[in-house]
C-alpha positions in Angstrom: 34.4 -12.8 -7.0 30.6 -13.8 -5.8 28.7 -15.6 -7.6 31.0 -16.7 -10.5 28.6 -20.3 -10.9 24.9 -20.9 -10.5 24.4 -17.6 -9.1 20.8 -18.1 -9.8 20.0 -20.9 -8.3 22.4 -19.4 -5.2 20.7 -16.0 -4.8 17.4 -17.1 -6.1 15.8 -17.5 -2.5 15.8 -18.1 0.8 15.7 -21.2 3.4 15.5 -21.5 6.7 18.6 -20.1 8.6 21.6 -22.7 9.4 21.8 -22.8 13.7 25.5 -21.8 13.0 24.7 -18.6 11.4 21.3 -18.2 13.8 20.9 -15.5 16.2 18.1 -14.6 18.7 15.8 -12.4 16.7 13.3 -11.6 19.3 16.6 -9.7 20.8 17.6 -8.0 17.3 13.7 -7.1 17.0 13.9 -5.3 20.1 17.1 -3.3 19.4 15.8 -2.4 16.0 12.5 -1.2 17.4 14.4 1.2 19.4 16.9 2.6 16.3 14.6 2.4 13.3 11.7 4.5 13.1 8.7 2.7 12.3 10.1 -0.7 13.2 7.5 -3.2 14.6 7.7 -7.0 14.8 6.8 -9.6 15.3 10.1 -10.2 13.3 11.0 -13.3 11.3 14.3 -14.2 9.5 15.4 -16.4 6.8 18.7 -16.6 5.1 19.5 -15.8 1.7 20.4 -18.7 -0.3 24.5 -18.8 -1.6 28.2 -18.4 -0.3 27.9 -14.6 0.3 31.1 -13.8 2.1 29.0 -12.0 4.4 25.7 -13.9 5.6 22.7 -11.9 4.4 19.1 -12.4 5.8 15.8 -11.5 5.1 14.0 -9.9 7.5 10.2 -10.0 7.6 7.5 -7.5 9.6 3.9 -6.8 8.9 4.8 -4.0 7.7 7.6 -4.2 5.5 10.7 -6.6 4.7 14.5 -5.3 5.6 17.8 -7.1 4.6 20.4 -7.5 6.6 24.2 -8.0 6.2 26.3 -9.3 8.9 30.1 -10.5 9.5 30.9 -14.2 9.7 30.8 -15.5 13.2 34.5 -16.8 13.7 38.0 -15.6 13.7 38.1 -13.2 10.8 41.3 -11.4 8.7 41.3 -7.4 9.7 40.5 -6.1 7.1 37.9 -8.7 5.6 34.3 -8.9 5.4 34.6 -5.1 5.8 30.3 -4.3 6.1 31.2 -1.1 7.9 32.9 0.3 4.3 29.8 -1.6 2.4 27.6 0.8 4.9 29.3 3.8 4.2 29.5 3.9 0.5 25.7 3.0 0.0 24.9 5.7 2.1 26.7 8.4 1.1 25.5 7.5 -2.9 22.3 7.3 -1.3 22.5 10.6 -0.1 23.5 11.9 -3.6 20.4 10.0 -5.2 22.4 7.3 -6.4 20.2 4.0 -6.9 21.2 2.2 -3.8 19.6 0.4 -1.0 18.3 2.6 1.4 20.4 2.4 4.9 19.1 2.1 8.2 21.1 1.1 10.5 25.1 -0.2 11.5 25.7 -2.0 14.8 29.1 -2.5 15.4 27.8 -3.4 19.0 28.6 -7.8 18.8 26.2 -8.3 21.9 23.0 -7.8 19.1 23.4 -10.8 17.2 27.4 -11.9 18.2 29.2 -9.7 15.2 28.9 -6.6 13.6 26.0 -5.8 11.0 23.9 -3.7 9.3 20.1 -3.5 7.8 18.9 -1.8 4.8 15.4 -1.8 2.4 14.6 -4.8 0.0 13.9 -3.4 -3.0 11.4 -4.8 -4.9 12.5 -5.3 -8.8 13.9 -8.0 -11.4 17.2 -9.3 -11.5 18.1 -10.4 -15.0 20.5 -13.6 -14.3 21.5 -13.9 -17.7 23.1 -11.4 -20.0 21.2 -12.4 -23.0 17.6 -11.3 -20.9 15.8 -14.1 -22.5 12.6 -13.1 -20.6 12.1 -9.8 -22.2 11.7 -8.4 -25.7 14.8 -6.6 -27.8 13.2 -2.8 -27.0 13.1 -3.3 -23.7 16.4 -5.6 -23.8 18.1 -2.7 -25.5 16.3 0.1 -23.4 18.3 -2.0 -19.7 21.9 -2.0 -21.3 21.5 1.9 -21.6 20.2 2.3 -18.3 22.5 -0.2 -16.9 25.3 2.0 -19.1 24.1 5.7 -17.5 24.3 3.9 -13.9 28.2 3.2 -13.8 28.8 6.5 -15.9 27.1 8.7 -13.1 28.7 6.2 -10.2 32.0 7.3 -12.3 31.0 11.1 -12.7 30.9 11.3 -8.6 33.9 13.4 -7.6 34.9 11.3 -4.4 35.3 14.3 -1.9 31.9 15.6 -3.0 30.5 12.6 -1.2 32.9 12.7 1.9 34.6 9.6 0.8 37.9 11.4 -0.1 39.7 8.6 2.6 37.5 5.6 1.0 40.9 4.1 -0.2 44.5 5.2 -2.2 43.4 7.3 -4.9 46.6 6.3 -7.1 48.2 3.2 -8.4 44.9 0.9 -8.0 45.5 -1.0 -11.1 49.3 -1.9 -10.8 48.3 -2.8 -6.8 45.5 -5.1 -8.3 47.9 -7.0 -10.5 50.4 -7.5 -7.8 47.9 -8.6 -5.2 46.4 -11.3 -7.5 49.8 -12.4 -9.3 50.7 -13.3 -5.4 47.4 -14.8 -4.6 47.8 -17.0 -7.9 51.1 -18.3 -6.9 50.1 -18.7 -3.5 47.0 -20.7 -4.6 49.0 -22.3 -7.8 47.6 -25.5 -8.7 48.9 -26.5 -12.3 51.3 -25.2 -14.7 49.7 -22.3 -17.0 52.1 -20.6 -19.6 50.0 -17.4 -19.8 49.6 -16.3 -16.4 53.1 -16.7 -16.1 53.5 -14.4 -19.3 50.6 -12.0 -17.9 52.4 -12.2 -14.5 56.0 -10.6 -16.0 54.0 -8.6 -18.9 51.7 -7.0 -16.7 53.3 -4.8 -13.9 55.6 -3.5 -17.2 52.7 -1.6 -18.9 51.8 2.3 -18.7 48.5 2.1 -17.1 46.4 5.3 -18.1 45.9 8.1 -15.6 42.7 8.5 -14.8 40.9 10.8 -12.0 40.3 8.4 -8.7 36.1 7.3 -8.4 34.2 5.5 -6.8 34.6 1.9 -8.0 32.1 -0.6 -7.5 34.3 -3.8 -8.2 31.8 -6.3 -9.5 29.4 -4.3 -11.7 27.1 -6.3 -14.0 23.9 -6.8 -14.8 23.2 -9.5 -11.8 24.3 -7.0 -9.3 21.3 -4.6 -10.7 18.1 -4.3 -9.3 15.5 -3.1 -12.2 12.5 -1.7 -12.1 9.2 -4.1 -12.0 8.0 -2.7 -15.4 10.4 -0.7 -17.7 13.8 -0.1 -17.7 14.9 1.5 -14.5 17.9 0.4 -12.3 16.6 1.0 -8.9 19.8 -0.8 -7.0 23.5 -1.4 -7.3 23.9 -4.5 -5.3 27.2 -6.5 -3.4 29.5 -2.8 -3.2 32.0 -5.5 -0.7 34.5 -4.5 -3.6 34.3 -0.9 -3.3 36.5 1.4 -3.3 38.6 4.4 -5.1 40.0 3.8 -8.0 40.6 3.2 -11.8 36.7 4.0 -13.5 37.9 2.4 -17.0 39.1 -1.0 -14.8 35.9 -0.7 -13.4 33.8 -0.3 -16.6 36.1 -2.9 -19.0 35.6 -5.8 -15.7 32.3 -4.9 -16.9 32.6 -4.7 -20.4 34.1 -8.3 -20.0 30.4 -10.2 -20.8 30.7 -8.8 -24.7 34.0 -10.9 -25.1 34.0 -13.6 -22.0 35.1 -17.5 -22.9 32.0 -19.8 -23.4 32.5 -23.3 -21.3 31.4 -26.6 -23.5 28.9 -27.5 -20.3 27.5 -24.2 -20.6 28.6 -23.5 -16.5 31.0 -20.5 -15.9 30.3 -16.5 -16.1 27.4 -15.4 -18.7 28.8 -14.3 -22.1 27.5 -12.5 -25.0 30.2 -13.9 -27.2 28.6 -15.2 -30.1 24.8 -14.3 -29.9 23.1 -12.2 -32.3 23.2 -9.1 -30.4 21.5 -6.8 -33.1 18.4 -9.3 -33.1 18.7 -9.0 -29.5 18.4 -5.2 -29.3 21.7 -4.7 -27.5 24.2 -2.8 -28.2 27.7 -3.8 -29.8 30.5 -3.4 -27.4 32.0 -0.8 -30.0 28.6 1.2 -29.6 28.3 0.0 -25.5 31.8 1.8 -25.0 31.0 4.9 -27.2 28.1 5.6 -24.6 30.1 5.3 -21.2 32.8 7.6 -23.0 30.6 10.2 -24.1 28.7 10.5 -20.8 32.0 10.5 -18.7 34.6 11.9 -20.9 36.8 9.0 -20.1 38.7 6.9 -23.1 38.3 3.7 -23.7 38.5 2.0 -26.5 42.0 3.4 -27.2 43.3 1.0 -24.3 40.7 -1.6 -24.3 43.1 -4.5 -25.2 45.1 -3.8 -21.8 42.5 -3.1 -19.9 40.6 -6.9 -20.8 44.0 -8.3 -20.2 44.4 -7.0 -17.2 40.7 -8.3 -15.7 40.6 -11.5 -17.9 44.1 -11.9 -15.4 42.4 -10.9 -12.6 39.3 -13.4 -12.4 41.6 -16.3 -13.5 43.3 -15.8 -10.2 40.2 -15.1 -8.3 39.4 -18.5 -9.3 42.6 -19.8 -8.3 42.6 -18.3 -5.0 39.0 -20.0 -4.6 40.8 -23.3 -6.3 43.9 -23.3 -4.0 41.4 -23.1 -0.8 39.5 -26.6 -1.8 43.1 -27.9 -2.3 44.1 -27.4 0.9 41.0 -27.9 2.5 40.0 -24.6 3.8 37.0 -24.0 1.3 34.7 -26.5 0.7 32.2 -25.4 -3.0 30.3 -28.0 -5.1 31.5 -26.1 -7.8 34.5 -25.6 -7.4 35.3 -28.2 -10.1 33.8 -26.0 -12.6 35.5 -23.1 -11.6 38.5 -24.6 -11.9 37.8 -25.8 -15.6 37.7 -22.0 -16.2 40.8 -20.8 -15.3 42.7 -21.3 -18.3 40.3 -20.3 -20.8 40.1 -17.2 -18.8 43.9 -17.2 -18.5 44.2 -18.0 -22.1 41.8 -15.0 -23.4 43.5 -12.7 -21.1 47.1 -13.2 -22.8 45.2 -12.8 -26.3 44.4 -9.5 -25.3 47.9 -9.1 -23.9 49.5 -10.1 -27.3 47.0 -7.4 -29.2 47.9 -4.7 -26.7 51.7 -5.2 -28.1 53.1 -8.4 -25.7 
C-alpha cells in the first residue's frame, strides 16, 4: 500500500534525481522526439519525491511537462512493478473517457533509459491530502465526495470486455485469493503475537463472499489518489492504478469506504480518518448516505455486507503493513517510518476483528 505515512510530504515535490535512479536524458529526449508528436526538448528531469515502487519523474519541455513511470533498475520478481499493465488500463479507460492520465508512450526497449517505462500528461489539479479537506469550504467539500463517489461507480459500471480488458486478470474468486495471499505474507513477515489476525486468519477464508459481476478494480482508491479540478469539483485523474485489476467492485469501494470508520493513532501519524469529525458541519456525506449513492448508481449492494467486507480490508492493510514491517526486520527494506507503521498494525488488526465479530464471528 503506497503512501500509508506522510504521503504529503512524500509526493508533495520533487528533487533532484538520485545517480542510482539517473539516466541519460539527452538519449530519452531523442527517442521521445521521434515517438511523441509534438515532442521537443531541451528536456529536463527531476524525480518525484517518495518510495513509489516504481520511480516516477517529472519531465520538463518548453512546451509542456510529461511524467514518467519506469521499473526499478535491479533484479526484479516477474511479475512486479508490472508498468506494462499500469499502461494498459489507463489507456483503454482513457479511450472510454474515463478521467485518466493521458498515455503516450510504452518502451519496453531497456537500451532507452536501462528498464522498461512509460510517459504520460501531468495534469494540472489539487490533490486533497487529507480527508477532512481543510482548505476548502463544506459546499464544495461536500460537492468532491460526490464527484469522487460517481468516479469509482462509473470505473465499476465498465463491463471489462467492453474495454478489451476481458484477460486483465481472473474474473472469479478475487476476494478469497486476497485473503490467502495476505494471511501468507502476514506469517511470512510475522513479527509479534496478535490474537486477531490469527482469528481473522481461520474466520476469513470460511465466509460466503457475495457474487458480484468481475470490473475493473483500481486497488487503492481514495481521495489522495484523485486529481481535482483547479476550481470546482471535477476529478480529472485516477492516479497509482499499480493495483489494478479484475475483480470484486464492493472490495474495491468498502477499501474505500474504509476512511469513514479507520482507527485514529494518539501521534496523529497513520492513514487519514474521518472517524470522529463533525462530518454534517463538514458538508460530507455520512457513510450510510456515501454508500446509498455508489449503490444507486451501480446497482451493487452494500450495506447489507458491509461488516465483512471492512473485515476483510481492515485484514488486509494490517498485513500490508506487516509485509512492509517483516522487510525492515530482516533488513531488506529500509523506511523512516516504518516505526509508525508498525504501531498501526494492531489497531488496524484489532478494528478488523470488530467488524468480524458484527458480521456473526
Amino acid at each position: 500500500m503506497s503512501g500509508t505515512i506522510d504521503r504529503q510530504d512524500a509526493f508533495s515535490g520533487t528533487r533532484e534525481v538520485p545517480q542510482a535512479l539517473a539516466f541519460d536524458a539527452e538519449r530519452l529526449a531523442a527517442h521521445l522526439g521521434r515517438r511523441i508528436d509534438g515532442f521537443a526538448g531541451p528536456l529536463q528531469v527531476r524525480q518525484f519525491k517518495g518510495g513509489q515502487s516504481n520511480p516516477t519523474y517529472l519531465l520538463d519541455t518548453p512546451d509542456r511537462a510529461y511524467v514518467l513511470r519506469r521499473k526499478p533498475p535491479g533484479t526484479l520478481l516477474p511479475s512486479a512493478h508490472a508498468i506494462d499493465r499500469e499502461y494498459r488500463v489507463m489507456s483503454a479507460l482513457g479511450k472510454a473517457g474515463f478521467p485518466v492520465p493521458r498515455t503516450f508512450l510504452l518502451c519496453e526497449d531497456e537500451g532507452v533509459i536501462g528498464t522498461a517505462f512509460y510517459v504520460m500528461e501531468k495534469v494540472e489539479g489539487r490533490i486533497f491530502w487529507e480527508p477532512s479537506i481543510p482548505t476548502v469550504g463544506g459546499q464544495e467539500r461536500g460537492a468532491i465526495y460526490r464527484a469522487m463517489n460517481a468516479t469509482i461507480s462509473r470505473l465499476h459500471g465498465f463491463e471489462p470486455e467492453a474495454l478489451g480488458l476481458s484477460d486483465f486478470g481472473r474474473a472469479e474468486g478475487y476476494v478469497a485469493r486476497q485473503i490467502s495471499r495476505w494471511a501468507k505474507q502476514y506469517r511470512a513477515s510475522e513479527t509479534e503475537a496478535i490474537p486477531e489476525m490469527d482469528r481473522l486468519i481461520e474466520w476469513l477464508p470460511a465466509q460466503d463472499v457475495p457474487a458480484h459481476p468481475p470490473r475493473i478494480v483500481h486497488g487503492d482508491f481514495r481521495l489522495d489518489n484523485l486529481i481535482v479540478a483547479p476550481i470546482g469539483p471535477d476529478v480529472l485523474a485516477v492516479l497509482d492504478w499499480e493495483l489494478s485489476t479484475l475483480g470484486d467492485p464492493v472490495a474495491d469501494f468498502t477499501y474505500h469506504c474504509m476512511q469513514w470508520v479507520m482507527p485514529a493513532m494518539p501521534d496523529g501519524s497513520g492513514i487519514g480518518s474521518l472517524d470522529g469529525l463533525d462530518l454534517d458541519a463538514l458538508g460530507i456525506p455520512g457513510l450510510a448516505d456515501y454508500i446509498a449513492l455508489y449503490e444507486a448508481a451501480t446497482g451493487f449492494e452494500v450495506a447489507e455486507r458491509l461488516d465483512f467486507y471492512f473485515a476483510y480490508n481492515f485484514f488486509r492493510i494490517a498485513a500490508i503493513l506487516q509485509g512492509i514491517a517483516g522487510r525492515v526486520r530482516d533488513g531488506t527494506a529500509a523506511n523512516a517510518n516504518a516505526a509508525a507503521m508498525i504501531r498501526q498494525i494492531r489497531p488496524l488488526a484489532e478494528t478488523a476483528w470488530t467488524f468480524a465479530r458484527q458480521a456473526g464471528a
